[in-house]
C-alpha positions as CSV (number, residue, x, y, z in Angstrom):
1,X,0.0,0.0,0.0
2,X,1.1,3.3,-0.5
3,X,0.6,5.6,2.2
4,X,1.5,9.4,2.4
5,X,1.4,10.6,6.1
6,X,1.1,14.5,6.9
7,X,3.1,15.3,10.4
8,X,6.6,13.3,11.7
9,X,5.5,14.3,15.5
10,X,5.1,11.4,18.3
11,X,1.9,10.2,16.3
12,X,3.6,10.1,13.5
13,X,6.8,8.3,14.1
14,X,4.6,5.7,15.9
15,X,2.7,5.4,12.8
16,X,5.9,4.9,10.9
17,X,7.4,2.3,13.9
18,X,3.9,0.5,12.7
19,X,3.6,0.3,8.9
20,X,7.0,1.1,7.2
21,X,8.4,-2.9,6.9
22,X,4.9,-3.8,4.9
23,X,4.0,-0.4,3.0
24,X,5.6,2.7,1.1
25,X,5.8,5.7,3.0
26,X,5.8,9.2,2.1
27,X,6.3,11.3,4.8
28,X,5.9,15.4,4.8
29,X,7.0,18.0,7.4
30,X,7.6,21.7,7.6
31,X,10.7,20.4,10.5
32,X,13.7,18.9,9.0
33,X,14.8,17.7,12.2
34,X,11.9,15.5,12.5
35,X,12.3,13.8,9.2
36,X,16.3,13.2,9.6
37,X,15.8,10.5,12.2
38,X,13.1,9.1,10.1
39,X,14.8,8.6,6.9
40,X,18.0,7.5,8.5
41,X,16.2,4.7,10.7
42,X,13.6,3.9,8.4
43,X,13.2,2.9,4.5
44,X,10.6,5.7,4.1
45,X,10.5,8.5,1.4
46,X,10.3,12.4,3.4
47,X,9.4,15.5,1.6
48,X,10.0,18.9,3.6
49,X,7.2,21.4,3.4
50,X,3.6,22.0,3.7
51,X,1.2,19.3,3.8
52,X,-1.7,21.1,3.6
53,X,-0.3,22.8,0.3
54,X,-2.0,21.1,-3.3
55,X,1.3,22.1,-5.1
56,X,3.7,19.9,-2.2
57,X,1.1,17.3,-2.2
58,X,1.0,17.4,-6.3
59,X,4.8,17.4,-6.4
60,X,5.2,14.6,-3.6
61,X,2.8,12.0,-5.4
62,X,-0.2,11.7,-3.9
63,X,-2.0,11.3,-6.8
64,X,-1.0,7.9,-7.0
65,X,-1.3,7.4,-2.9
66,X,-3.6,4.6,-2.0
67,X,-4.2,6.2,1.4
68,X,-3.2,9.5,3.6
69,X,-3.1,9.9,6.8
70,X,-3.1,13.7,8.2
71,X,-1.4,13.4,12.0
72,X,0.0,16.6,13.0
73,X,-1.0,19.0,15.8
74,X,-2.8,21.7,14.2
75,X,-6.5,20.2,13.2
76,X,-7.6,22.3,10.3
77,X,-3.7,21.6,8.5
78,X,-4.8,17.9,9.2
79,X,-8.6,18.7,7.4
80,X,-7.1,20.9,4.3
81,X,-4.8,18.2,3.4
82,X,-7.1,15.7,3.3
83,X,-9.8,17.3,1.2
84,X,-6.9,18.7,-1.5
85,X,-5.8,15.0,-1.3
86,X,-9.3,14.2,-2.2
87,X,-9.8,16.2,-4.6
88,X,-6.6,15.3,-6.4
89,X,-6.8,11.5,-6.2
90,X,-11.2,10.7,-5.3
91,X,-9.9,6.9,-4.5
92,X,-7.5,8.0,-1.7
93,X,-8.6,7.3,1.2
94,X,-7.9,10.2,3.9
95,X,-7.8,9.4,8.0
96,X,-7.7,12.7,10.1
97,X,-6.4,12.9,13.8
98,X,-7.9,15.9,15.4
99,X,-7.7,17.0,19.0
100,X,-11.1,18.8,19.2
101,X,-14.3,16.6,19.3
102,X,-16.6,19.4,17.4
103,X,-14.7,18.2,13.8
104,X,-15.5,14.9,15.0
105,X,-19.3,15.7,15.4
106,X,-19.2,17.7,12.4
107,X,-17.8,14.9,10.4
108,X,-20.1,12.2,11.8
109,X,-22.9,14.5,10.5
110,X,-21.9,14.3,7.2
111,X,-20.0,18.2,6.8
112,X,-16.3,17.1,6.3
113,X,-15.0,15.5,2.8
114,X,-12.5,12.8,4.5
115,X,-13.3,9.4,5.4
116,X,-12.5,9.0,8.7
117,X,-11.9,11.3,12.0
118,X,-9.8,10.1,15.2
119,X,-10.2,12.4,18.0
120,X,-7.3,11.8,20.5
121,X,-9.4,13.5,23.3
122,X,-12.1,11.0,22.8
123,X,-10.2,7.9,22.2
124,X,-8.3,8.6,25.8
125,X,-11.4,9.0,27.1
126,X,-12.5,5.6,26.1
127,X,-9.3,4.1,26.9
128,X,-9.1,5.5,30.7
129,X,-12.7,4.5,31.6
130,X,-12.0,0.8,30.2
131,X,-8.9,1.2,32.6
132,X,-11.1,2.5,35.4
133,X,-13.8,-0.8,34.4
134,X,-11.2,-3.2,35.4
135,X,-8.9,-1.1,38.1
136,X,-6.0,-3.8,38.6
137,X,-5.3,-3.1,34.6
138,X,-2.4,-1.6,33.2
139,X,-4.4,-1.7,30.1
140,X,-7.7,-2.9,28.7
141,X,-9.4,-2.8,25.0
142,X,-12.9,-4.2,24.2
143,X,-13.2,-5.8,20.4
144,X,-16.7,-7.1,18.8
145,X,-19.0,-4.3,20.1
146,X,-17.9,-4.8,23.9
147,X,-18.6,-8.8,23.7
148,X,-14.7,-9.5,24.2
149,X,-12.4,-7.8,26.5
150,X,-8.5,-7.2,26.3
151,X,-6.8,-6.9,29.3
152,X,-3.1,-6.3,31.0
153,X,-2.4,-6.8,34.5
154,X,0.9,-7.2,36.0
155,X,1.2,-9.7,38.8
156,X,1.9,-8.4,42.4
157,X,2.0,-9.1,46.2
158,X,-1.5,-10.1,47.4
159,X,-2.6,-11.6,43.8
160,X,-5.1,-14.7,44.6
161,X,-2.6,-17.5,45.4
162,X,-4.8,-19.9,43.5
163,X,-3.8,-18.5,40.0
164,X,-0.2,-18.7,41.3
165,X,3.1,-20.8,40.7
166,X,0.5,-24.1,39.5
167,X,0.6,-25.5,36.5
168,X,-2.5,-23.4,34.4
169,X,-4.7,-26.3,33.6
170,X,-4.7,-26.8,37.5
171,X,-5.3,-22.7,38.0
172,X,-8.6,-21.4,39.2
173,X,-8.8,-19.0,36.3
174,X,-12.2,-17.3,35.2
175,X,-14.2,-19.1,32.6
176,X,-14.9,-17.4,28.7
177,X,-11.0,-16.0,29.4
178,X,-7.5,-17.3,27.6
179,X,-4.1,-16.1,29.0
180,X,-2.8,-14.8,25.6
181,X,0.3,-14.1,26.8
182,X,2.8,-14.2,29.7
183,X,5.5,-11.4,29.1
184,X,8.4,-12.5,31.9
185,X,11.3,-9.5,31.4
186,X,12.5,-9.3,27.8
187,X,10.5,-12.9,27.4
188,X,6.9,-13.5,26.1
189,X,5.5,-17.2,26.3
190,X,2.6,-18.2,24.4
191,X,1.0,-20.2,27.6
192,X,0.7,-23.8,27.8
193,X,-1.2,-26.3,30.2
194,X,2.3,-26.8,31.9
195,X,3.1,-23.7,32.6
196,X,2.8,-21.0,36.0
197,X,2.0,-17.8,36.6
198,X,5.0,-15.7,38.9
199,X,5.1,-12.8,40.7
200,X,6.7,-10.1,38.8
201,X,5.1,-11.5,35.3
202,X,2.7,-9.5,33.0
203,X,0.0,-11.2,31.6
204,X,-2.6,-10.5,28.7
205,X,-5.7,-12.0,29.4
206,X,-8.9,-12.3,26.3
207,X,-12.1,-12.6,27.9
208,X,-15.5,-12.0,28.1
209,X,-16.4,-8.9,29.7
210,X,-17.4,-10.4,33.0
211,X,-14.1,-13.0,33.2
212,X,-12.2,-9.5,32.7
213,X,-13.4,-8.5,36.5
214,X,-13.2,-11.8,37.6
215,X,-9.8,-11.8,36.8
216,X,-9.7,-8.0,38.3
217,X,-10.8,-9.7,41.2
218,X,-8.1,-12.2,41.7
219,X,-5.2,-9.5,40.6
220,X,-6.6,-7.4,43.1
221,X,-9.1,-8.4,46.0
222,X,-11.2,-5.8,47.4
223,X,-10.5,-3.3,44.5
224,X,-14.8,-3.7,43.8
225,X,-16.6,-1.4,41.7
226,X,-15.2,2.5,41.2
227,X,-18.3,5.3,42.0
228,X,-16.1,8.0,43.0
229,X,-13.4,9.7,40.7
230,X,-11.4,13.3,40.8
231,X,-10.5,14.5,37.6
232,X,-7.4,17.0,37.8
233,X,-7.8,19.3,34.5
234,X,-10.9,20.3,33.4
235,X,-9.5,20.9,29.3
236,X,-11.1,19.1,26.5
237,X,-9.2,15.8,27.9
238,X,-10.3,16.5,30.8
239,X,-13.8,16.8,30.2
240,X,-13.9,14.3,27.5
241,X,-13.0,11.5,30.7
242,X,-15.5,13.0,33.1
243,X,-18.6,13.1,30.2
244,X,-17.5,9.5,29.7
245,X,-17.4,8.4,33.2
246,X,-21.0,10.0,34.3
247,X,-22.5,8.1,31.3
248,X,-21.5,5.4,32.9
249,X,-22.7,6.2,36.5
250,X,-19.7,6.8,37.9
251,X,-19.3,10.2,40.6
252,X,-16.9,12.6,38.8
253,X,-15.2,15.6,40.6
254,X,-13.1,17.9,38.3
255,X,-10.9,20.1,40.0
256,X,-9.8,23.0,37.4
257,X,-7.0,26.0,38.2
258,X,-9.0,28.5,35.6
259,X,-11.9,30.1,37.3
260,X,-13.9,31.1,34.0
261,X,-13.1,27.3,32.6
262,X,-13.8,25.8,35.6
263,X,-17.4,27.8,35.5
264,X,-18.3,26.8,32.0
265,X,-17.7,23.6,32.7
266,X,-20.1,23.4,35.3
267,X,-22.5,24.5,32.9
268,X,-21.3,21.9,30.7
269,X,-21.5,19.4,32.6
270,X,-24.4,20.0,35.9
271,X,-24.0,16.1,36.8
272,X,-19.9,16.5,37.9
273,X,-19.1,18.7,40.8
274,X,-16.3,21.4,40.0
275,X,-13.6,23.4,42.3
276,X,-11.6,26.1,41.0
277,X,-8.4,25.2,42.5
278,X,-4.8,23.8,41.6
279,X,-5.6,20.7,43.4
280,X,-1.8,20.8,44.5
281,X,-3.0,22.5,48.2
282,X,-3.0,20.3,50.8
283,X,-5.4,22.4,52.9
284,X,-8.0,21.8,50.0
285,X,-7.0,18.3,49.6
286,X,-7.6,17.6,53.1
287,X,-10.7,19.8,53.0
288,X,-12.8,18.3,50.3
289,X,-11.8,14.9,51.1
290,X,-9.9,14.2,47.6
291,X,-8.2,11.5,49.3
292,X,-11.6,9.6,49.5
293,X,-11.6,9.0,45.6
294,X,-11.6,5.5,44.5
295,X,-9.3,6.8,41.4
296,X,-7.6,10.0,40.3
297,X,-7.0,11.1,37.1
298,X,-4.3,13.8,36.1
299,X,-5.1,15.5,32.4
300,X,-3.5,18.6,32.9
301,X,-1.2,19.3,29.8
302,X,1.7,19.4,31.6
303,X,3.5,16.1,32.4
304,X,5.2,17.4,35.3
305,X,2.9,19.4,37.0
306,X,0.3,15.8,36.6
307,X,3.6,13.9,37.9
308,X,3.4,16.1,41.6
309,X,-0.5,16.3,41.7
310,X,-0.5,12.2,41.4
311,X,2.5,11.8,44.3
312,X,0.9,14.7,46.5
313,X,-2.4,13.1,46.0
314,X,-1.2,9.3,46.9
315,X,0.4,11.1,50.1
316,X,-3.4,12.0,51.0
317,X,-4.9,8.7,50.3
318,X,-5.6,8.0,46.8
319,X,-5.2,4.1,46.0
320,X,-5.4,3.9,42.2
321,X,-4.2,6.8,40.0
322,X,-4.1,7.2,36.1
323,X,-2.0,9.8,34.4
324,X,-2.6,11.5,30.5
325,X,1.2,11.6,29.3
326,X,2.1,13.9,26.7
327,X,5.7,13.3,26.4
328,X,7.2,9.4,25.7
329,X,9.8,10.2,27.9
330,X,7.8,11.1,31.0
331,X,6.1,7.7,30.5
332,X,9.1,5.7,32.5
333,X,9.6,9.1,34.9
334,X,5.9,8.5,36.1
335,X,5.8,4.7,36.4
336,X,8.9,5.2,38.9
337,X,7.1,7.6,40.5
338,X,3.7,4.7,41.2
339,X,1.7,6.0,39.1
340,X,-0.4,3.1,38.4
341,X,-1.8,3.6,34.8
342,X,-0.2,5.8,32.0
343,X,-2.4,6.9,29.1
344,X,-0.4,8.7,25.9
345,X,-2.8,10.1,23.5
346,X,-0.5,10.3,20.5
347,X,0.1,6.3,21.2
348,X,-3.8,5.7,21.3
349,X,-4.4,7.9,18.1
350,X,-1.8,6.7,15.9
351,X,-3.1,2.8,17.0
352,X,-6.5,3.5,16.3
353,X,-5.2,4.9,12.7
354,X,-2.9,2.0,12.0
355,X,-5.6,-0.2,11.4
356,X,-6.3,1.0,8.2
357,X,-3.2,0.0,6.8
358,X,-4.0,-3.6,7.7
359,X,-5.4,-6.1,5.7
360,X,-9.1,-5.0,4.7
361,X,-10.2,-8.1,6.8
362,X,-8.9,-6.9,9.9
363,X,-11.5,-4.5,12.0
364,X,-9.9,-3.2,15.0
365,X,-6.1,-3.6,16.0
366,X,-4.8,-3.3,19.8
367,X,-1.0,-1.7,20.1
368,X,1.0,-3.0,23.5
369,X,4.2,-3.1,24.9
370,X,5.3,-0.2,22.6
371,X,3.9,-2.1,19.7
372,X,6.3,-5.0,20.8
373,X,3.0,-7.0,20.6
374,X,-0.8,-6.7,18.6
375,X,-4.5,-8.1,19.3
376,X,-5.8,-8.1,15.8
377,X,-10.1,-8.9,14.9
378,X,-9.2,-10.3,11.1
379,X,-11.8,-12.5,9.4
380,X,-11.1,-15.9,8.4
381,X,-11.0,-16.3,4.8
382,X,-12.5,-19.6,2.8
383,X,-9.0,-20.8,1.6
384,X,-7.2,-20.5,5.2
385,X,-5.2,-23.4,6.2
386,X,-6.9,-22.6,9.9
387,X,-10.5,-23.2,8.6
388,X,-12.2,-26.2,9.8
389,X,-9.4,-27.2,11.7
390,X,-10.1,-28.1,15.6
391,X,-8.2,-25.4,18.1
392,X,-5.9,-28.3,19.7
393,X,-5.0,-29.4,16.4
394,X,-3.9,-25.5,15.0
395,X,0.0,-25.2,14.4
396,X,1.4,-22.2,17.0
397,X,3.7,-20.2,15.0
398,X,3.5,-17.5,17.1
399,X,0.1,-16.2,17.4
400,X,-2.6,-17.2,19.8
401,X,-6.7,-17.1,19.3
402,X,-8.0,-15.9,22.3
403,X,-12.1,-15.3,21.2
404,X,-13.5,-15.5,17.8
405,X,-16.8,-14.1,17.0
406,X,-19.5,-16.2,15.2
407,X,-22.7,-14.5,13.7
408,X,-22.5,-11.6,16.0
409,X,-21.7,-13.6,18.9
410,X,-18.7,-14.0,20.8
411,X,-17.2,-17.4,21.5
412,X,-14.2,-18.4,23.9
413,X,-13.0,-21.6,22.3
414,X,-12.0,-24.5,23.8
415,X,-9.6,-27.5,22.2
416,X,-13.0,-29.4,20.9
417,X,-14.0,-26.0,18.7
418,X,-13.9,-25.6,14.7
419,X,-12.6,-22.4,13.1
420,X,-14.9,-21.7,10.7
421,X,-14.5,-19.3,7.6
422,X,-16.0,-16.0,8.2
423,X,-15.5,-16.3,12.0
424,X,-13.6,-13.1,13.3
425,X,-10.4,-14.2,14.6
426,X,-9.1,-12.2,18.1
427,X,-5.7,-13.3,18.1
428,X,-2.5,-12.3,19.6
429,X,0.7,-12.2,18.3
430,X,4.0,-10.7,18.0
431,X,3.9,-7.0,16.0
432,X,6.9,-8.8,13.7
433,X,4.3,-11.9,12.5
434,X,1.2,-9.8,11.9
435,X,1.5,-10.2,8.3
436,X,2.4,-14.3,8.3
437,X,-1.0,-14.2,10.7
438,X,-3.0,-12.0,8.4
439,X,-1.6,-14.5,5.3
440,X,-2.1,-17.6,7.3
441,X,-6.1,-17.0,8.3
């Protein structure tokens, strides 16, 4: 496929990191000191200059591109170089990444000449109140309209000792659920029967929606259901997490350090209570009972000032706390720091717009580990070598079924089951085999 992409920023080098083994990449920038690393690191084409120009566009090829993706920061440079691509080559299709949710309303309405819309306030929305769903998570994902249920835990002091150092076919583990994946260090193991569970390892679990909390459950005991939740930052991520949350029930309090913003929200929003404060006083802390929160989420924009907020807020009593990071580099600075969950918007975005590079059977693909690993929903063609085969009598070569979905319905197989074609496959598998998987079903 050949694929121009518009912006060599975070979301765009992760976009490259993705697709540039499989696919031809073009890839424009006004900064020549983003495309240097690129083209030295990768075997991608870079053209300096405007992307939302017809004439660099023209010049560059994208006539003949097959798709474009338009990732940088400034949303209406994203939307004007998709519609010139559009009108220069009709059969391109154009993916936008946008940071304010109106274009994404405003598209979904029908107003906008591109083909699809990621909003990276809305897609971290999503992904924090999935995390907030399970709490023990480092990461969750749902795939076949919620039916099946991705999740990451790691495996700590006071996990339930029945899932523990035994082999797994002897492990009280949660039905509808398949450990995926046991990542021990730099190591991942595709699970067998034979082998155990340890302190210190990371698992990814496929489930069912209800094994996911089961499995919460035994990760963490006495976690239960979270009803209470302070949101630090009341900006569009901000407020994009708490809308999400209070459609699901769940008690939001937004604390805000802009009066006028912090009174418009209010308005905004009438079921989420809102201070106008810092949230980095301890008298106010103490005062308003913040420590009381089940779970505390920091979306200021500024990495460091969310890094003191989450440490002086654990000092006061919050258990479970989830962080927006901006920057890849203060992803490491605030898991030293025990921050439980890290969320990185440009990560989210450019994995929701990988997909679309992917083979046209594949419907949703899940990033982890720094895209060390991917869950992929790919359909299972008539001619696939996996097609009416029973599960225990499927060749591993490095990829592991975890759910497939059947007529709308989700199924967790067992060794007995038939892959059948058309089922959707929700596999697991290395980032480096995602094509021999795609090829092979």
């Amino acid at each position: 496929m050949k694929i121009f992409l518009i912006g060599a920023g975070q979301v765009g080098t992760t976009i490259v990191q993705a697709l540039h083994d499989e696919h031809e990449l073009t890839v424009l920038d006004l900064d020549p000191a983003r495309l240097a690393p690129l083209a030295n690191r990768y075997d991608v084409s870079t053209v300096e200059g405007n992307g939302a120009s017809r004439r660099v566009l023209s010049e560059a090829g994208v006539a003949s591109a097959d798709l474009l993706i338009a990732c940088t920061s400034r949303d209406e440079a994203n939307l004007v170089a998709a519609m010139i691509a559009k009108a220069v080559a009709p059969r391109t299709t154009t993916i936008v990444r946008t940071t304010n949710p109106e274009y994404l309303d405003v598209w979904r309405e029908g107003q906008l000449d591109v083909d699809f819309i990621v909003s990276s306030e809305v897609e971290t929305a999503h992904a924090i109140a999935r995390t907030i769903g399970v709490p023990a998570a480092r990461l969750t994902d749902v795939f076949a309209d919620g039916q099946v249920q991705l999740v990451e835990f790691d495996l700590e002091a006071g996990c339930d000792s029945g899932v523990l150092d035994v082999p797994l076919r002897e492990a009280r583990v949660p039905e509808d659920s398949k450990i995926a994946s046991i990542i021990r260090g730099d190591t991942m193991i595709l699970p067998g029967g034979s082998d155990e569970l340890r302190i210190g390892d990371r698992i990814v679990v496929i489930g069912s929606p209800q094994a996911a909390q089961e499995w919460g459950a035994l990760i963490a005991p006495g976690a239960g259901k979270v009803k209470d939740v302070v949101v630090f930052g009341a900006g569009r991520a901000g407020t994009a997490i708490a809308r999400q949350l209070l459609e699901q029930d769940i008690g939001v309090r937004l604390i805000e350090t802009s009066r006028e913003r912090a009174r418009d929200v209010a308005d905004e929003l009438p079921g989420a209570r809102v201070y106008h404060s810092t949230g980095m006083d301890p008298d106010f802390l103490d005062r308003e009972r913040i420590g009381d929160a089940q779970v505390a989420i920091f979306a200021m924009r500024d990495d460091m000032k969310n890094h003191y907020a989450a440490t002086l807020a654990k000092l006061h009593g919050i258990r479970f706390t989830v962080a927006v990071v901006h920057e890849a580099a203060a992803m490491e600075v605030l898991d030293r720091a025990g921050v439980d969950v890290m969320i990185n918007p440009r990560a989210i975005t450019a994995e929701e717009i990988v997909r679309f590079a992917h083979d046209p059977r594949t419907q949703q693909v899940a990033m982890l580990e720094g895209d060390r690993y991917e869950v992929l929903d790919i359909t299972t063609r008539a001619g696939s070598e996996y097609a009416g085969k029973k599960f225990k009598e499927m060749p591993i070569r490095g990829g592991l079924i975890g759910a497939i979905v059947r007529d709308g319905t989700a199924i967790f197989p067992h060794g007995e089951d038939v892959l059948r074609a058309g089922d959707r496959a929700i596999i697991f598998t290395e980032s480096s085999r995602v094509k021999d998987v795609e090829r092979a079903l």
